[in-house]
C-alpha positions in Angstrom: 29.9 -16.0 -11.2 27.4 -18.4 -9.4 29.5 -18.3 -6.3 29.7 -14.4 -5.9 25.7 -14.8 -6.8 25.8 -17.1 -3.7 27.8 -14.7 -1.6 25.5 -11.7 -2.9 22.4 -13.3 -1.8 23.5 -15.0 1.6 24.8 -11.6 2.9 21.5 -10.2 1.6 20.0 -12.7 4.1 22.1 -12.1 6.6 21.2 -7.9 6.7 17.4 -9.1 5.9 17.5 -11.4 9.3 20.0 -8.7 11.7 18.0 -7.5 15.0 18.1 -3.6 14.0 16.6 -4.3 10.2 14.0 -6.5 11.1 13.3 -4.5 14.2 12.9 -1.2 11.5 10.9 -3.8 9.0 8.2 -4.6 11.8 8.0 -0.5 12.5 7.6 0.0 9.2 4.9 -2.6 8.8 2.8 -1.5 11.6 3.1 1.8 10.0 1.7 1.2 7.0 -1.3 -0.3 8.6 -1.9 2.6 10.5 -1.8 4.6 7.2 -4.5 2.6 5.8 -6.5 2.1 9.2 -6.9 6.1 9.0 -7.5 6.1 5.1 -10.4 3.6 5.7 -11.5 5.9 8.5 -11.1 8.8 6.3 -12.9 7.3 3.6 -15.6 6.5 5.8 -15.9 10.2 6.9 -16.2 11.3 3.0 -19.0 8.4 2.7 -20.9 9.5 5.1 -20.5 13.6 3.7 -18.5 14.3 6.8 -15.1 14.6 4.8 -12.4 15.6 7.7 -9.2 15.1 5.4 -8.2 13.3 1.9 -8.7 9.6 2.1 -5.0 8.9 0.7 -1.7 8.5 2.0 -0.7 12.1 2.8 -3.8 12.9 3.9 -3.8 9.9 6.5 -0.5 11.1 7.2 -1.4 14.9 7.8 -4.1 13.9 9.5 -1.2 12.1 12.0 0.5 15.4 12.0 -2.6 17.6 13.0 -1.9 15.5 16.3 0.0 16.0 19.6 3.7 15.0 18.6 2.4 14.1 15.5 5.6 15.7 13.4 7.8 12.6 15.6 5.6 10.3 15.3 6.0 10.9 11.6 9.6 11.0 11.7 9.7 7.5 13.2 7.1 6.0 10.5 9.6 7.5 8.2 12.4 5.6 9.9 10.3 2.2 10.2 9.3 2.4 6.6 13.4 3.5 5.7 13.7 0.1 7.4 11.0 -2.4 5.4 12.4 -0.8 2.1 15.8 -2.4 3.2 13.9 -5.6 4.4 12.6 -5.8 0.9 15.7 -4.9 -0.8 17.2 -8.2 0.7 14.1 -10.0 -0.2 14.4 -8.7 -3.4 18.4 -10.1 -3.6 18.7 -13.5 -1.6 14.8 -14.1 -0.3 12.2 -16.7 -1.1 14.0 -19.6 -1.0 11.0 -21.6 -0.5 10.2 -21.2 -4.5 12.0 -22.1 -7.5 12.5 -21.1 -11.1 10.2 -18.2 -12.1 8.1 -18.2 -8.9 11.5 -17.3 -7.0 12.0 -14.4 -9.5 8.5 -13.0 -9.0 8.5 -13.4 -5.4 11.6 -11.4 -5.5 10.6 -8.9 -8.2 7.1 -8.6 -6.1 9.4 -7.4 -3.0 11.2 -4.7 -5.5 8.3 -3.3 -6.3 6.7 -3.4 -2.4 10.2 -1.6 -1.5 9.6 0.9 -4.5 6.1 1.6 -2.6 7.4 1.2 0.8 9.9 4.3 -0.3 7.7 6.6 -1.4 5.4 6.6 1.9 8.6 7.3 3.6 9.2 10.0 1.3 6.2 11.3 1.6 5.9 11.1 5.8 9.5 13.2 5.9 7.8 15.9 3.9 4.3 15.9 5.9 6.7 16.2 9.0 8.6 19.1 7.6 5.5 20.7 5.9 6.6 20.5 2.6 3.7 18.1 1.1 2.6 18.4 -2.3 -0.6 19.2 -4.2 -3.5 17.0 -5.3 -3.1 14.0 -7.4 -5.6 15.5 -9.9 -3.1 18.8 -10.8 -0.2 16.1 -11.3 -2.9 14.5 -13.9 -3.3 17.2 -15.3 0.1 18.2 -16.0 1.0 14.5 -17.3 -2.1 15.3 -19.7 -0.1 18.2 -21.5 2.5 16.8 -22.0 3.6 14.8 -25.6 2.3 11.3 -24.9 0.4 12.4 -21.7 -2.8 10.5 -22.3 -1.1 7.3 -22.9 0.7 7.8 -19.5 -2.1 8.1 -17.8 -3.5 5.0 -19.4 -0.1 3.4 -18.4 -0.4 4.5 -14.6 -4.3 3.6 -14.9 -3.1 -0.1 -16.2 -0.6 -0.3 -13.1 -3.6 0.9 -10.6 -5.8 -1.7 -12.0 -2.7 -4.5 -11.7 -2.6 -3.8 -8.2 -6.3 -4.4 -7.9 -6.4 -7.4 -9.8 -3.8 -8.8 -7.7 -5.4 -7.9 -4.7 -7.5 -10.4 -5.7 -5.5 -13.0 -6.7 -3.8 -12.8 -3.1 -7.9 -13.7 -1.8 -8.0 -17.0 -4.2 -4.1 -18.3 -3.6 -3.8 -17.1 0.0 -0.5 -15.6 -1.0 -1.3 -12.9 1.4 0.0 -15.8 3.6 3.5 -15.5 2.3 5.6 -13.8 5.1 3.9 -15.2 8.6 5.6 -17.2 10.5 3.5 -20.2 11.6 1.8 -18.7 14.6 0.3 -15.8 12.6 -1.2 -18.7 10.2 -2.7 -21.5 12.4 -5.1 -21.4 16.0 -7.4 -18.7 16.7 -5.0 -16.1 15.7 -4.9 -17.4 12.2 -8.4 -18.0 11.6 -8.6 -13.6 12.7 -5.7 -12.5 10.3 -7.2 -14.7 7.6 -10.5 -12.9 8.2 -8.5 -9.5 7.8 -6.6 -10.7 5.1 -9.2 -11.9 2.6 -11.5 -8.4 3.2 -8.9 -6.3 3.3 -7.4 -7.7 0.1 -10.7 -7.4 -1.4 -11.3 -3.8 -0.6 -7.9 -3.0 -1.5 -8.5 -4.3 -4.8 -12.0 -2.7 -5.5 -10.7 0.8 -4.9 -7.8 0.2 -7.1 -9.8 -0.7 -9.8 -12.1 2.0 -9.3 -9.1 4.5 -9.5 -7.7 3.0 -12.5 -11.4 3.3 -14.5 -11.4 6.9 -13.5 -7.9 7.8 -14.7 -8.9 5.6 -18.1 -12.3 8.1 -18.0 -10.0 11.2 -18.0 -7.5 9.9 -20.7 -10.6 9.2 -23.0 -12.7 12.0 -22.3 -9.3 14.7 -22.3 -10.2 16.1 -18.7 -8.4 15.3 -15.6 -10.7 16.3 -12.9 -12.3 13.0 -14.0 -9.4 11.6 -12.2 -8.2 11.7 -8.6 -7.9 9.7 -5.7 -10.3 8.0 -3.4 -12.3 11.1 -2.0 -13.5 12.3 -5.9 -14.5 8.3 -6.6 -16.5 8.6 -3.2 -17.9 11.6 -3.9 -19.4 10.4 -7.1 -20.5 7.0 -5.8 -22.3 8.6 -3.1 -25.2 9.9 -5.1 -25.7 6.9 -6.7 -28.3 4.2 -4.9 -26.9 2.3 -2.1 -23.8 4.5 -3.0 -22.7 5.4 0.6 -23.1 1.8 1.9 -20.7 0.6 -0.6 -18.3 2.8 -0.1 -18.5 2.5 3.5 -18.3 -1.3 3.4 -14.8 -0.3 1.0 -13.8 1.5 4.1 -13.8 -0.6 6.5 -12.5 -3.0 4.0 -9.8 -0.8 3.8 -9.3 -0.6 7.5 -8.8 -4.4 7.8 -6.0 -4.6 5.6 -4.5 -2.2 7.6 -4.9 -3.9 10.7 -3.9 -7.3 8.8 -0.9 -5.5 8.3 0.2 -4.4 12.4 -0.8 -8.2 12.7 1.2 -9.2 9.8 4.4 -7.0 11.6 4.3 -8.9 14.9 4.0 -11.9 13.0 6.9 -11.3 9.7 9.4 -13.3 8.7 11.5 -13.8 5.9 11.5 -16.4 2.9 
């Protein structure tokens, strides 16, 4: 049993480390960072009153598709981020080596659930491509909220939004963001930048996603799901409130860094 464990995870390493998958992992990486880049952007633009498009995922990613050759540029995201789920599926099976005991088993169920994430963004980037994107985060709410259990659903996925933001965090006071760079990316003048992106980045990250998870908690409590949403209705109700708009435009730009932390962190990944 231990050997064909062996032989599992060593051919898992082997796929992680092949040219054409780590190629497609880097892709996928530097997509993503352009995803959030135009979120923050996006969210700036709501901040501001000026909203040009929904500061989320699809909306970053119609917002690619409004441009010239957007639909291919789209179609290759898709195939970069097909790439990084691989990438993480063999983290998830023979990676972080580095660790032992449980902190191996984290690291590795931490790249499951990046891969599950990874996934749906390329999901969702084939269907902006083809035009067959769906509605608003706030009607899927709202259907969860009819059905038996509904609010306690919504408490669970408000839970997992305010995980991610608490880890966010925690990747700011361990430097595990740090996890995945080869040495160049982490020492010299280049390091000293893509800690600086790192640690506001992370921060903003995890700000928003706490902010999300208080408003889905808010419509579970109070029975109405237009209390929840995504990034644009938190905005939106920030914005009236004093320094309200320089908050959220400092979460922004936040935002943009850890997507620009993230093309960095694709010229500079390697496995564990």
């Amino acid at each position: 049993m231990a050997d064909a464990r062996d032989e599992t995870e060593e051919a898992a390493r082997e796929a992680r480390d092949h040219p054409a998958v780590s190629g497609a992992a880097r892709a996928g990486m530097a997509a993503y960072g352009v995803v959030y880049i135009l979120i923050g952007w996006l969210a700036g633009q709501a901040a501001l009153g000026r909203p040009t498009g929904s500061a989320s995922g699809q909306g970053a990613l119609e917002q690619v598709r409004e441009q010239p050759l957007g639909a291919v540029v789209l179609w290759l995201a898709a195939a970069g981020l097909a790439g990084l789920v691989v990438w993480e599926a063999c983290q998830a099976v023979g990676g972080h080596r580095d660790e032992d005991g449980l902190r191996r088993w984290a690291g590795r169920a931490a790249s499951a659930g990046r891969g599950v994430v990874f996934g749906v963004l390329a999901v969702l980037a084939v269907r902006v491509a083809s035009g067959h994107a769906s509605g608003s985060g706030g009607g899927v709410t709202g259907r969860l909220m009819e059905l038996p259990f509904g609010r306690t659903v919504v408490v669970l996925i408000a839970l997992a939004l305010a995980g991610v933001g608490v880890l966010s965090f925690v990747h700011v006071v361990t430097g595990r963001w740090r996890r995945g760079l080869d040495i160049e990316g982490r020492t010299g003048a280049v390091g000293r930048v893509v800690t600086v992106l790192a640690r506001v980045g992370y921060v903003a990250r995890g700000v928003a996603f706490l902010v999300l998870a208080g408003m889905f908690v808010w419509s579970a409590v109070t029975h109405d799901p237009s209390k929840s949403g995504g990034l644009d209705q938190a905005i939106a109700r920030f914005r009236d409130e004093p320094f309200g708009p320089a908050l959220m435009l400092v979460v922004a730009a936040g935002l943009a860094c850890y997507g620009a932390f993230h093309i960095v962190r694709a010229r500079f990944l390697r496995g564990g």
